[in-house]
N, C-alpha and C positions, 0 to 999 in steps of 0.2 A: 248312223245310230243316233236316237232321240237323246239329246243333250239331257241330263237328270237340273229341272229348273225345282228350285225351292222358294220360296215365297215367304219372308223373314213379316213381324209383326211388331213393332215394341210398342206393350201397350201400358196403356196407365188410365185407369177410370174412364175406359170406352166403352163401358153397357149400353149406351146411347146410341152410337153410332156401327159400328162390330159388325153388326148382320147387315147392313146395308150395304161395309163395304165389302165383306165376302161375297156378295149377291154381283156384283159388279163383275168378280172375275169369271173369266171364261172356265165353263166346266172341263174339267180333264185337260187345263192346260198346265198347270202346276205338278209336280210328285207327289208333293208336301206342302203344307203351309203348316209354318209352327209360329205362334202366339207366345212371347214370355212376358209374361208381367209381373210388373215391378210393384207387387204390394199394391194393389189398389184395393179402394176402400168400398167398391161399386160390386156389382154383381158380374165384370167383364170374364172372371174365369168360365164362372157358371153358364153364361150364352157361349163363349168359345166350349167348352163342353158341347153341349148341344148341338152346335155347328161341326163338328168330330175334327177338331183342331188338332195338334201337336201341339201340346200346352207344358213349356215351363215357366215355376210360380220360385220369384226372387222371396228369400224370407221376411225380406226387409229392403224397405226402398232405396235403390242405391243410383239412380238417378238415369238421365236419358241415354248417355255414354258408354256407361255400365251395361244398359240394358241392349242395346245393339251388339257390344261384345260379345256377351252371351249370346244374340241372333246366330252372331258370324261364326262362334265356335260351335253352335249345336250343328248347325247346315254341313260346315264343313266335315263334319261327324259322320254324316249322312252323304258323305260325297259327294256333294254338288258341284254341276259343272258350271251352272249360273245362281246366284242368290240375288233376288230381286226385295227390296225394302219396301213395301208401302205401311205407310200410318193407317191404325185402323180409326180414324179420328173421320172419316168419309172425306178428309180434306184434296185426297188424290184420287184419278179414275183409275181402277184396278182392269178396266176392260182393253184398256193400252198396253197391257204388261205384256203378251206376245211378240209386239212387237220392238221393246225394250230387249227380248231374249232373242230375235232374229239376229240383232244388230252384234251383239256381241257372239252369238251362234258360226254368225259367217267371218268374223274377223274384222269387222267392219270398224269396231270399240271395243274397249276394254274393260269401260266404264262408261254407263249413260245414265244421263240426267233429266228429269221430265220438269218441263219450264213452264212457269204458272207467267211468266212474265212477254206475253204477247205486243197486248198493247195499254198505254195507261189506263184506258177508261175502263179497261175489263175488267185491270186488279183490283181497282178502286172501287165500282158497281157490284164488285162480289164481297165487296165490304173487308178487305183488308187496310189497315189503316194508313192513314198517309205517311206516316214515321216511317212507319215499314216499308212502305216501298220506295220514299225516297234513300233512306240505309241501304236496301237490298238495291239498289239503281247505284250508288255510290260507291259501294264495295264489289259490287261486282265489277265495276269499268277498272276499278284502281285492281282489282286481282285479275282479270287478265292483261292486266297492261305488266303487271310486275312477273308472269308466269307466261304470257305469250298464247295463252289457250285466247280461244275465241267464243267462249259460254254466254247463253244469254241469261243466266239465274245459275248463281254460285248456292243457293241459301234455299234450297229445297229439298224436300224429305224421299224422294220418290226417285229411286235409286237402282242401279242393277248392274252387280261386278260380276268378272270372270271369276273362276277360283285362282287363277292367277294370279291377280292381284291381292284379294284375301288370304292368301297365302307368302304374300311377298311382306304386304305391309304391315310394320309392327303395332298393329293397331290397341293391344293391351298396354300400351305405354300414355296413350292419348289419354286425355280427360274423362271422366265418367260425368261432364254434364253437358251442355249444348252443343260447346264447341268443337268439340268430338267431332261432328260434321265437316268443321272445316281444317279441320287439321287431316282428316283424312285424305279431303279433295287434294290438298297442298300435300302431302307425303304422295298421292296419286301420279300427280306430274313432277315431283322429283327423282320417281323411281323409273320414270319414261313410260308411262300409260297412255293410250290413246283414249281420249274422251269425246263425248261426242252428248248431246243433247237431242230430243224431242217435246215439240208444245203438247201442254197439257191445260185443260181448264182447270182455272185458279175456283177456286173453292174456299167461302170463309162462313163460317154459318156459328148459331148458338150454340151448339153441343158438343162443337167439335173444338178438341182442346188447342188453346194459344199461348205464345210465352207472355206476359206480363211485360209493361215498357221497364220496369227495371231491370227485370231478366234480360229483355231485346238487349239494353247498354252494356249488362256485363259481356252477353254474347259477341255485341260488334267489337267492345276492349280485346277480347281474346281473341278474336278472328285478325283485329290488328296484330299485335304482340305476334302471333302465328305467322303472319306473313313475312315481319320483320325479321323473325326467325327462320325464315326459308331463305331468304335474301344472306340471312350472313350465313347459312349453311352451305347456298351456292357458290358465295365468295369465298367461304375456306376460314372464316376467320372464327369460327365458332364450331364447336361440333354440339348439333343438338340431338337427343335420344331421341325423336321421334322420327327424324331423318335418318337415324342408323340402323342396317336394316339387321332382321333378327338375330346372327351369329355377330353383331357388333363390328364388322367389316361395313366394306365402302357399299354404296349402292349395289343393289344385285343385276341390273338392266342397264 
């Protein structure tokens, strides 16, 4: 039986870009795709409209964290057996997404990851900035050397869980702003998920929205701190809520 795939969207001031990147996805490969946005100030409901989206509209902006929550609980509403993330910012290729659902479809992962991080000159000619990829080059060595995964881009938006895992992980406990991201990955392999990646073209263009270098600093502080905090949740010396899983008992895997 066809796996029910849903196709998660968090958006914020993506009128710009929105219909480009639904054009991307393969027709009739998705259930659903549903769109929530968080307050934006642009016309992005209005074209999701148009595009005959699943649209839910936050009353008030509650941040990037926030707004994946809300992805992961409408999907799961809607019984999905895979929920795949892409930004509608056209900064990920949406025409990969089939095979992000094969991977977890067959058992192969549990969680996959699409990796803008090939090779230097790619990231950099598609005009992501050098900050960025030396951090995202940094953190990523230092986070699989401290969790043992073998990822080549920790720090990417273009995502695809089992309900398994959405279901396992307490993910309304996490941050409602960037780092959401990485607290998720790190509660991932603490619950014993099998993860696994696929390359993707890096994509950095005018329209398509970016964090600011002060945003990038706070996000890498919290992705640090988060890590630290895996570390002493593995060693037993600390119990942190985001590591404890939703009935407040040990690991569930």
């Amino acid at each position: 039986m066809k796996s029910n795939v849903i196709i998660v969207m968090p958006a914020y001031n993506a009128e710009k870009t929105l219909e480009k990147t639904i054009e991307d996805i393969p027709k009739d490969f998705a259930n659903e795709i549903i769109l929530v946005d968080d307050a934006s100030k642009d016309n992005t409901v209005e074209i999701a409209r148009r595009l005959d989206l699943t649209i839910i509209v936050h009353n008030k902006n509650k941040g990037y964290g926030a707004n994946q929550k809300t992805c992961y609980d409408e999907a799961l509403k809607r019984d999905a057996d895979i929920v795949i993330m892409i930004h509608p910012d056209y900064q990920y290729d949406g025409r990969l997404s089939p095979l992000f659902a094969e991977l977890i479809e067959k058992g192969i992962c549990d969680v996959v990851l699409g990796s803008r991080v090939r090779t230097r000159k790619e990231c950099l000619e598609s005009g992501m900035p050098l900050y960025k990829y030396l951090s995202n080059r940094i953190l990523t060595i230092l986070e699989n050397i401290i969790t043992g995964q073998n990822l080549s881009e920790w720090h990417t938006g273009y995502r695809a869980y089992s309900r398994k895992v959405l279901e396992t992980i307490p993910y309304h406990r996490n941050s409602n702003d960037f780092v959401f991201d990485s607290q998720f990955l790190f509660q991932a392999v603490y619950f014993g998920f099998k993860m696994g990646d696929l390359p993707v073209p890096c994509r950095y263009m005018h329209e398509a929205s970016s964090v600011n270098f002060r945003r990038s600093i706070i996000y890498g502080v919290g992705t640090v701190i988060t890590l630290f905090q895996f570390v002493l949740q593995k060693l037993g010396l600390v119990k942190v809520e985001i590591f404890e899983s939703r009935n407040g008992q040990k690991k569930e895997r």
